[in-house]
Wavefront OBJ file of the C-alpha trace (Angstrom):
o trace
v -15.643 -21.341 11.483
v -14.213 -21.300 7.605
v -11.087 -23.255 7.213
v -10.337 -21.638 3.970
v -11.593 -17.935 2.791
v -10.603 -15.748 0.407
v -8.144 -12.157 0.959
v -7.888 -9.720 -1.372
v -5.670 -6.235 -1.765
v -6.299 -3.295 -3.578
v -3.254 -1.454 -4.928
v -3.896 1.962 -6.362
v -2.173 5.514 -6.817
v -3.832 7.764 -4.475
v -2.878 11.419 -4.640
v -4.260 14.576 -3.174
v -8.132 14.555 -4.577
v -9.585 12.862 -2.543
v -13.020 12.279 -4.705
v -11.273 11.280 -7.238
v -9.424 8.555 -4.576
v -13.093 7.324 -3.861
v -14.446 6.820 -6.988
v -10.991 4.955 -7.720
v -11.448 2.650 -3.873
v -15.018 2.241 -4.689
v -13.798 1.079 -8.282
v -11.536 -1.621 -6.954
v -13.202 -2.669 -4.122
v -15.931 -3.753 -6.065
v -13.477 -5.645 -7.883
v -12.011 -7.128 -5.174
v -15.340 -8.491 -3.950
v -16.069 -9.921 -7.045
v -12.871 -12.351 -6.802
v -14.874 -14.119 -3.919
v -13.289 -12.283 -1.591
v -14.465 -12.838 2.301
v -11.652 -9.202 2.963
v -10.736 -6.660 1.601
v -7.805 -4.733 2.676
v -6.922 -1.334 0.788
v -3.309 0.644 1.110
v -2.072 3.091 3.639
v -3.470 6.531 3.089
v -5.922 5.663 0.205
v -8.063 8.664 0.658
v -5.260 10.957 0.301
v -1.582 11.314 0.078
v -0.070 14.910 0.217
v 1.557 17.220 2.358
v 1.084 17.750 5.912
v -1.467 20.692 5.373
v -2.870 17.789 3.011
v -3.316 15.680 5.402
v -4.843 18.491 7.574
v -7.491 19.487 4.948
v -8.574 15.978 4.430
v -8.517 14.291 7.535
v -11.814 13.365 9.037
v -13.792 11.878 12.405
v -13.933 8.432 12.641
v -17.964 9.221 13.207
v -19.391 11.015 10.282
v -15.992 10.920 7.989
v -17.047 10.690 4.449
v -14.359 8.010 3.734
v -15.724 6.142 7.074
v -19.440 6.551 5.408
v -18.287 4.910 2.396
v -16.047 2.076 3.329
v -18.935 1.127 5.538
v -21.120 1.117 2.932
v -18.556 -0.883 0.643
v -18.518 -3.078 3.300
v -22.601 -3.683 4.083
v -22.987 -3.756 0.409
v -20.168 -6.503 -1.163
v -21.123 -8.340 2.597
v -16.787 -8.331 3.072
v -15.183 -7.484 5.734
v -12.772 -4.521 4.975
v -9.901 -3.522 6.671
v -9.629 0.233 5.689
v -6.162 0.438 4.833
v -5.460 3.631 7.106
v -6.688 7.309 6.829
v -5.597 10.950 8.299
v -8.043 10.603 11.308
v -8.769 13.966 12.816
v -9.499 13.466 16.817
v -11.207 16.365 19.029
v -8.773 17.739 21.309
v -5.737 16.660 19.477
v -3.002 18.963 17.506
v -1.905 15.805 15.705
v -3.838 13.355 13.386
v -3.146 9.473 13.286
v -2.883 7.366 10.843
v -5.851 4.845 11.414
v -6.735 1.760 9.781
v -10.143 1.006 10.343
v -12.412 -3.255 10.223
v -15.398 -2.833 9.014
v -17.742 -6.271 9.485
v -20.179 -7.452 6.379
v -22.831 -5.270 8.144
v -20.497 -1.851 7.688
v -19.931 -1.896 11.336
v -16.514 -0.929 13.100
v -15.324 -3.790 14.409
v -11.544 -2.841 15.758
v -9.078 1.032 14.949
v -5.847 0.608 14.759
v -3.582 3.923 15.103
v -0.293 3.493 13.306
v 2.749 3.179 16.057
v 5.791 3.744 14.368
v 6.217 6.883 12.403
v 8.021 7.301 9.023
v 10.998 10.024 10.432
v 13.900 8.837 8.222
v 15.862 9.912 5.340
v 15.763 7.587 1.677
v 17.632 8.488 -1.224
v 18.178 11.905 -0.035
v 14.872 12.827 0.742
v 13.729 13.315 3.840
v 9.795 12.231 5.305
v 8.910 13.304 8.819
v 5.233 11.786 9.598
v 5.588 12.912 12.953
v 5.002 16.877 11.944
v 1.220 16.061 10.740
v 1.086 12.820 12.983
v 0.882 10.994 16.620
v 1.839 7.551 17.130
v -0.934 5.283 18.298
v -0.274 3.835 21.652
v -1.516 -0.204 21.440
v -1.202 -3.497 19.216
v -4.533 -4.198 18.004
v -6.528 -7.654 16.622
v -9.746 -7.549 15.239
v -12.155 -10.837 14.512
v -12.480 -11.167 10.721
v -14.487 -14.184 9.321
v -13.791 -15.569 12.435
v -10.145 -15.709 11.922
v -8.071 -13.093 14.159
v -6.737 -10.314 12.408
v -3.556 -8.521 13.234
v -3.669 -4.590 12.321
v -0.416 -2.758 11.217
v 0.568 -0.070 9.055
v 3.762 0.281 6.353
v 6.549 0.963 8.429
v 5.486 -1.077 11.295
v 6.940 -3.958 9.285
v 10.402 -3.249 10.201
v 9.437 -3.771 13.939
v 9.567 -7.544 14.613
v 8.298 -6.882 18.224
v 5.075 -5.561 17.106
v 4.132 -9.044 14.961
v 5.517 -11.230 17.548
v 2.462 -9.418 19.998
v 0.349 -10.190 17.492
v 0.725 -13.520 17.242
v 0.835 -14.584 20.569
v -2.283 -12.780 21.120
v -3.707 -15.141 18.384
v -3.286 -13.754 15.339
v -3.832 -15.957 11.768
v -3.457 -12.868 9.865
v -1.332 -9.670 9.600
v -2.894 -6.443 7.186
v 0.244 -4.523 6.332
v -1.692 -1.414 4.167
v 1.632 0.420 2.671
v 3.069 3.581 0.966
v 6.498 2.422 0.444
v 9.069 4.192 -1.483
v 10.763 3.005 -4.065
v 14.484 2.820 -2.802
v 13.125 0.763 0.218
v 10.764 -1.017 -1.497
v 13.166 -2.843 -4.007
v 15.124 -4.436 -1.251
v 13.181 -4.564 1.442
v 9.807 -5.044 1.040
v 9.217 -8.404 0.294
v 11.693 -9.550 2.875
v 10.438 -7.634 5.374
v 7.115 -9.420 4.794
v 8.393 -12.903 4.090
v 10.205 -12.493 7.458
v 7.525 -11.081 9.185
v 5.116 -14.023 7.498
v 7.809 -16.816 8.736
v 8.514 -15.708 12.268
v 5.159 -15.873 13.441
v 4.103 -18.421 11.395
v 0.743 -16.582 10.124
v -0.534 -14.827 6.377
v 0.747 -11.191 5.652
v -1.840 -9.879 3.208
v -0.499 -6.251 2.334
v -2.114 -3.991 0.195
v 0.301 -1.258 -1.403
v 0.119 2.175 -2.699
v 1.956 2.385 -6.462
v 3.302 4.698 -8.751
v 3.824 8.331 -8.553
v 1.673 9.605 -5.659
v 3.641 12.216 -4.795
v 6.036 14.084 -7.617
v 9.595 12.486 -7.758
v 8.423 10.243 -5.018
v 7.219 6.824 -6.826
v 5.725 4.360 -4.628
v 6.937 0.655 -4.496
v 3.683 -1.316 -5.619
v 4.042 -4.864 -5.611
v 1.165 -5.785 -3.138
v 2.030 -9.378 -1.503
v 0.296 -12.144 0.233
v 2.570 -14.619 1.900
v 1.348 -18.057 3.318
v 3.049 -19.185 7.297
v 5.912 -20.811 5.427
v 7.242 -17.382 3.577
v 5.758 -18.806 0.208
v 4.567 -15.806 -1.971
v 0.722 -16.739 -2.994
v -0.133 -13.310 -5.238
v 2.201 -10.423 -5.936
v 0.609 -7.600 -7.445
v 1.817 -5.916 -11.180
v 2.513 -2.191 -11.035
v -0.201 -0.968 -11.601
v -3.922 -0.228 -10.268
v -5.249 -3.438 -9.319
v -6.562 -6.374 -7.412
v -4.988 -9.320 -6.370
v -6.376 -12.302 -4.253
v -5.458 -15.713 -3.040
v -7.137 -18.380 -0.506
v -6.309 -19.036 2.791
v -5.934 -22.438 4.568
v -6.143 -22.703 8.358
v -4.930 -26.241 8.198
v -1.811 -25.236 6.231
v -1.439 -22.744 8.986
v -1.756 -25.083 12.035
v 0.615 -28.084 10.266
v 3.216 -25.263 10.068
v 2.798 -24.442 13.258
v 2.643 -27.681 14.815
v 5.598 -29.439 12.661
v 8.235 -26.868 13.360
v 7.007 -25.191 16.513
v 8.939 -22.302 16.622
v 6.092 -20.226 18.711
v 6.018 -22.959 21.278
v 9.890 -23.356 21.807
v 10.376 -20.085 22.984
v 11.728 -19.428 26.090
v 10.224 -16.461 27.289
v 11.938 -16.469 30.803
v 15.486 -15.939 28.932
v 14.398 -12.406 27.096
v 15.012 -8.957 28.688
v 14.805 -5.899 27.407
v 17.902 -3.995 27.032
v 17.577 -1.073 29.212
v 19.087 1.804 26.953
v 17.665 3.027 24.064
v 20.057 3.230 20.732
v 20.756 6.581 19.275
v 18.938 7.461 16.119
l 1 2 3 4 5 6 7 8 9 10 11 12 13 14 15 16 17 18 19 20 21 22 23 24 25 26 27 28 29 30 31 32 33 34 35 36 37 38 39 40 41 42 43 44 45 46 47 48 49 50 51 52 53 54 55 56 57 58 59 60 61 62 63 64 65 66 67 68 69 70 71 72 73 74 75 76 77 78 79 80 81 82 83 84 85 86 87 88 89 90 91 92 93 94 95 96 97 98 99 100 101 102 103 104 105 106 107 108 109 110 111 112 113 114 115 116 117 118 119 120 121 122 123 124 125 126 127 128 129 130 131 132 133 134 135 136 137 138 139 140 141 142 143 144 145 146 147 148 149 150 151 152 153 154 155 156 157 158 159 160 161 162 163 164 165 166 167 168 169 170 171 172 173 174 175 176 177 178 179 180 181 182 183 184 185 186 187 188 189 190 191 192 193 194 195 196 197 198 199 200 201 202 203 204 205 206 207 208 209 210 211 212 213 214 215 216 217 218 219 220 221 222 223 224 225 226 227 228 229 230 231 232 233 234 235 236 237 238 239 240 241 242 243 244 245 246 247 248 249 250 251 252 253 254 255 256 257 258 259 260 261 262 263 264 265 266 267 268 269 270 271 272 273 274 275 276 277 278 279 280 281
């Protein structure tokens, strides 16, 4: 069992051609593995980022997907594990796609899914993004075994729902993947507090990996991939632009933190409840 390994994120501006997105992943994954890196994690929608009939036209199986096919292979060949950032999944029987992010293990093999919970239905700077017309919301938190650290699985907007993290690490979690598309209004003040918070809560790494630049026309994305230790301290922030950033991670750091202000043990479960209405959106 490593006490220290190695996390890496790949930050790149995927659009709607999705070989040209591959050629670009393959690019920077390579990369990535080259920094000593024992994962890999790559942004939200990396394959392709359009439209809903975009998202339609690309979307593929998790069994015989080309993307799949070559993250496994990424994966078997670098010996990394890679969490797959997410992808338009296309499921049999099923109007709606998710948003999936897929761990691979050093052998290629799929090793945990995750399908994205929260859905991006809001209005930013006047423009309005409804996921939910391509998209269903997955139904489960999910942790995954990565070098044998455990490995929490979220998605971009996800990070604004404290409850999902807190599952996470109670259920063991070291680690938290938080593959994004943020925009840029959000992304200036949010983003790195969202993850710092989300990082000192629960007392475990955030390593997310971030879309950046103009993916979409007049719709920049925020960039600035992150990887934040237990105690909220930033360890790599990415430039904007394509590219790789890495930084190693220490169990022991984690467990001190944990064990000199033990904020997951003090809680008092028995005192919570659930409000029982829902507020209006």
């Amino acid at each position: 069992m490593p006490d220290r390994i190695r996390v890496a994120c790949v930050q790149m501006t995927s659009r709607a051609d999705k070989a040209a997105n591959l050629e670009t992943a393959e690019r920077l994954v390579a990369q990535a593995a080259a920094t000593g890196a024992d994962i890999v994690v790559l942004p939200e929608k990396w394959n392709a980022i359009g439209d809903a009939a975009v998202y339609h036209a690309t979307a593929e199986p998790l069994d015989g997907g080309e993307s799949v096919a070559a993250m496994s292979g990424w994966a078997r060949t670098h010996g990394i594990t890679l969490v797959g950032g997410s992808i338009a999944e296309r499921r049999d029987g099923r109007e709606k796609l998710s948003n999936t992010s897929i761990v691979f293990d050093s052998d290629g093999e799929i090793v945990a899914t995750y399908r994205k919970i929260h859905l991006f239905d809001v209005e930013v700077g006047g423009v309005i993004y409804r996921e939910s017309e391509a998209e269903e919301p997955g139904g489960e938190a999910v942790l995954a075994e990565a070098e044998d650290w455990k490995l929490g699985l979220s998605v971009c907007y996800d990070v604004r729902f404290p409850e999902l993290y807190r599952i996470l690490a109670l259920e063991g979690a070291h680690i938290v993947t938080v593959p994004a598309h943020f925009t840029t209004p959000t992304g200036k003040d949010h983003w790195q507090v969202l993850l710092r918070a989300r990082a000192i809560e629960n007392q475990l790494y955030v390593v997310a990996a971030a879309q950046v630049g103009e993916t979409l026309p007049g719709k920049p994305a925020y960039g600035r991939s992150l990887i934040v230790d237990p105690w909220g301290l930033v360890l790599a922030q990415a430039p904007d632009e394509q590219t790789v950033i890495s930084a190693e991670l220490d169990r022991d750091h984690l467990e001190e933190i944990r064990a000199k202000l033990p904020s997951l043990a003090n809680r008092q479960a028995n005192a919570y409840r659930w409000p029982a209405p829902v507020l209006p959106g």
